[in-house]
C-alpha positions as CSV (number, residue, x, y, z in Angstrom):
1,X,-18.2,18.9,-10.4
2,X,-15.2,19.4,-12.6
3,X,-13.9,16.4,-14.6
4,X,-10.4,15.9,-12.1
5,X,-12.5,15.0,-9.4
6,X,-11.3,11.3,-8.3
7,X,-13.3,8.8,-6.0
8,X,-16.6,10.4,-3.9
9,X,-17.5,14.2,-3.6
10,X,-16.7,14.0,-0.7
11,X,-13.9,12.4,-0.5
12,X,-12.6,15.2,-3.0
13,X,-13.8,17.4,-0.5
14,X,-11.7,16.1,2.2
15,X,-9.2,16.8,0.5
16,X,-10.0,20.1,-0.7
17,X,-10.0,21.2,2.8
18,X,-6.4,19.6,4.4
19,X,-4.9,21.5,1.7
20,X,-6.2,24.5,2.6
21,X,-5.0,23.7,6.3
22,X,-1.6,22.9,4.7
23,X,-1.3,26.1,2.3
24,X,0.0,28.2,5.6
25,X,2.6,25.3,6.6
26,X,6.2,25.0,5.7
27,X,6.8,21.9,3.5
28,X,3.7,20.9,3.0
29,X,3.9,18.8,0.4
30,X,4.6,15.4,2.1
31,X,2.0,16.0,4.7
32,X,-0.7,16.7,2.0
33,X,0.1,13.6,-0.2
34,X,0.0,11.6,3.4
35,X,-3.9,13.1,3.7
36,X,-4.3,12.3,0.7
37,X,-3.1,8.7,0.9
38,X,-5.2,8.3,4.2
39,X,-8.5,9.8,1.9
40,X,-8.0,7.7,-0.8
41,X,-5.8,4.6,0.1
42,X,-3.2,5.2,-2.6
43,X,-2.7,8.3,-4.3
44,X,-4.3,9.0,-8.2
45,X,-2.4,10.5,-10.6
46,X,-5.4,12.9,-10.6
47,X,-5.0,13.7,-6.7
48,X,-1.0,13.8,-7.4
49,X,-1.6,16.6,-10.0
50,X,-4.0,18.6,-7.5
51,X,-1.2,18.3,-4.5
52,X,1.1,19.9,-7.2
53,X,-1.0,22.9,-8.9
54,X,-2.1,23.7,-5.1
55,X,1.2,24.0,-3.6
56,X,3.1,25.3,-6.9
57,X,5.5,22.4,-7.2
58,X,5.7,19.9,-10.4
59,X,4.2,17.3,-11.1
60,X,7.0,15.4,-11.5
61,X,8.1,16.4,-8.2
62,X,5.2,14.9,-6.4
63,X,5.4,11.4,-8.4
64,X,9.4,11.5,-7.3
65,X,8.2,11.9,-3.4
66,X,5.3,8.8,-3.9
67,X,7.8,6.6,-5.9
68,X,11.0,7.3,-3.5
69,X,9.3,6.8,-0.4
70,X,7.4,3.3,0.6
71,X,4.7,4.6,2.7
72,X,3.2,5.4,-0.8
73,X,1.3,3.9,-3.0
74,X,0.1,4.3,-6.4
75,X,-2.3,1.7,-7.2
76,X,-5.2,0.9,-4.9
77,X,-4.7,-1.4,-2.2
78,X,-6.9,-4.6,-1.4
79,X,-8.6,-5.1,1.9
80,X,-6.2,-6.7,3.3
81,X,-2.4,-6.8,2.8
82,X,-0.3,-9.7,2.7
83,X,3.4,-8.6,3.1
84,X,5.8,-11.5,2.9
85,X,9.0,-10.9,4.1
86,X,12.2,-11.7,1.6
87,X,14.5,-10.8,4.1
88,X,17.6,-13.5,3.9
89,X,16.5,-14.8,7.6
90,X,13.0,-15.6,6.4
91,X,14.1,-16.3,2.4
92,X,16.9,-19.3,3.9
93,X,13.7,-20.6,5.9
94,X,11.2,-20.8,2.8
95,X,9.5,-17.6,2.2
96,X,10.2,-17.7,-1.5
97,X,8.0,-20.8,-1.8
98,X,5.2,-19.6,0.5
99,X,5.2,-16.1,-1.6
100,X,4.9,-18.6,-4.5
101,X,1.8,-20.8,-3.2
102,X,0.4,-17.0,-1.9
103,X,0.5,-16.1,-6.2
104,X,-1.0,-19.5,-7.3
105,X,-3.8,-19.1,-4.9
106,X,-4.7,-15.4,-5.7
107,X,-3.4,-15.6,-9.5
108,X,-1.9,-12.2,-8.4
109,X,2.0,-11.0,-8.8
110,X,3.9,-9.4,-5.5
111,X,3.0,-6.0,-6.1
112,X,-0.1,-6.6,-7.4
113,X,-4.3,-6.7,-5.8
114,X,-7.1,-9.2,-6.8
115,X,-9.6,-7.9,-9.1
116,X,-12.1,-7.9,-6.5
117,X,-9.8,-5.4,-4.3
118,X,-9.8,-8.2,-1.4
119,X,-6.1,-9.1,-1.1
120,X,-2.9,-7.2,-2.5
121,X,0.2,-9.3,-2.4
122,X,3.5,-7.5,-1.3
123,X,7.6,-8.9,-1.3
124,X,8.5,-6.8,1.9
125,X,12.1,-6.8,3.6
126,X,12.7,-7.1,7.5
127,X,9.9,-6.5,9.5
128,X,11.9,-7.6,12.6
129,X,10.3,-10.8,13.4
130,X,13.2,-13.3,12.4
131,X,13.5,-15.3,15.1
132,X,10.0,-16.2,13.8
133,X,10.9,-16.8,10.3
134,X,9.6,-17.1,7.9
135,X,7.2,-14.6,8.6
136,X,4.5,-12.3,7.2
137,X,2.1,-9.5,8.1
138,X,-1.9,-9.5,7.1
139,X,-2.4,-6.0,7.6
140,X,-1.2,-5.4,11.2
141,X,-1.2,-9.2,12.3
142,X,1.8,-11.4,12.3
143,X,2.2,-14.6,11.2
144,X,5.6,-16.7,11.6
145,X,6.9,-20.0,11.0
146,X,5.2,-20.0,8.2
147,X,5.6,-23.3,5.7
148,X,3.5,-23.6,2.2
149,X,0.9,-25.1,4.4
150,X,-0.6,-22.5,6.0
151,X,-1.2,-20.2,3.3
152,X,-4.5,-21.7,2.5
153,X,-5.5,-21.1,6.3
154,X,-4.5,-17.7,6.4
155,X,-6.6,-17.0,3.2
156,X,-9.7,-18.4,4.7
157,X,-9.4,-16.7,8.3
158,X,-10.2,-13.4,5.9
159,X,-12.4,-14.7,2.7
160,X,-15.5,-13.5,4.4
């Protein structure tokens, strides 16, 4: 095993092989990093350097497609994904204070994942939900009306 290799064999291998499938295709560069992401969950600067050297584009190219688009990430994610929307619907209901009691009960910032990769915290904008505002998402599931009191439920529904 060479020294560049990120995560599990085989998840190194996975990778290896959708970028093989990709070399033949036109613009393949978004579609790889997106294989990669769904491999890895975020994508490494290591996997980010092997997207670029197989496809004969910068580095710097592939960090400006993962940092311009959101689908991306760069840092691993938790388990499960609280995204609180700070849309002005859900903000002018309360969602600034229940994003606060969300960081004083993980310790965490928005942007940020517990150290035991159980929850990341995430600011998000509309997700379309404001008639149910304030709202956020735990992974796929919605939550709305949200006041400071519920954050504590929602945490335990997924401490497990």
């Amino acid at each position: 095993m060479s020294k560049e290799i990120i995560g599990t064999p085989q998840q190194w291998e996975q990778l290896e092989k959708e970028l093989e499938v990709l070399k033949n295709e036109p613009g393949p560069v978004m579609k790889a990093m997106q294989a990669a992401q769904a491999i890895y969950g975020y994508l490494p600067i290591e996997v980010q350097s092997k997207i670029a050297s197989t496809f004969g584009v910068s580095l710097e190219e592939v960090y400006g497609i993962a940092t311009f688009y959101a689908q991306f990430n760069l840092k691993p994610k938790g388990k499960y994904t609280i995204g609180i929307c700070l849309g002005t619907a859900c903000y002018v209901k309360g969602s600034g204070l229940v994003i606060d009691k969300f960081k004083e009960r993980l310790g965490i910032e928005a942007g940020e994942t517990t150290a035991d990769q159980k929850f990341t915290l995430d600011a998000t904008r509309c997700i379309g939900c404001c008639g149910l505002a304030p709202v956020l998402t735990v992974n796929d599931e919605v939550y709305g009306n949200l006041t400071t009191d519920d954050v504590d439920k929602i945490l335990a529904k997924y401490n497990d």
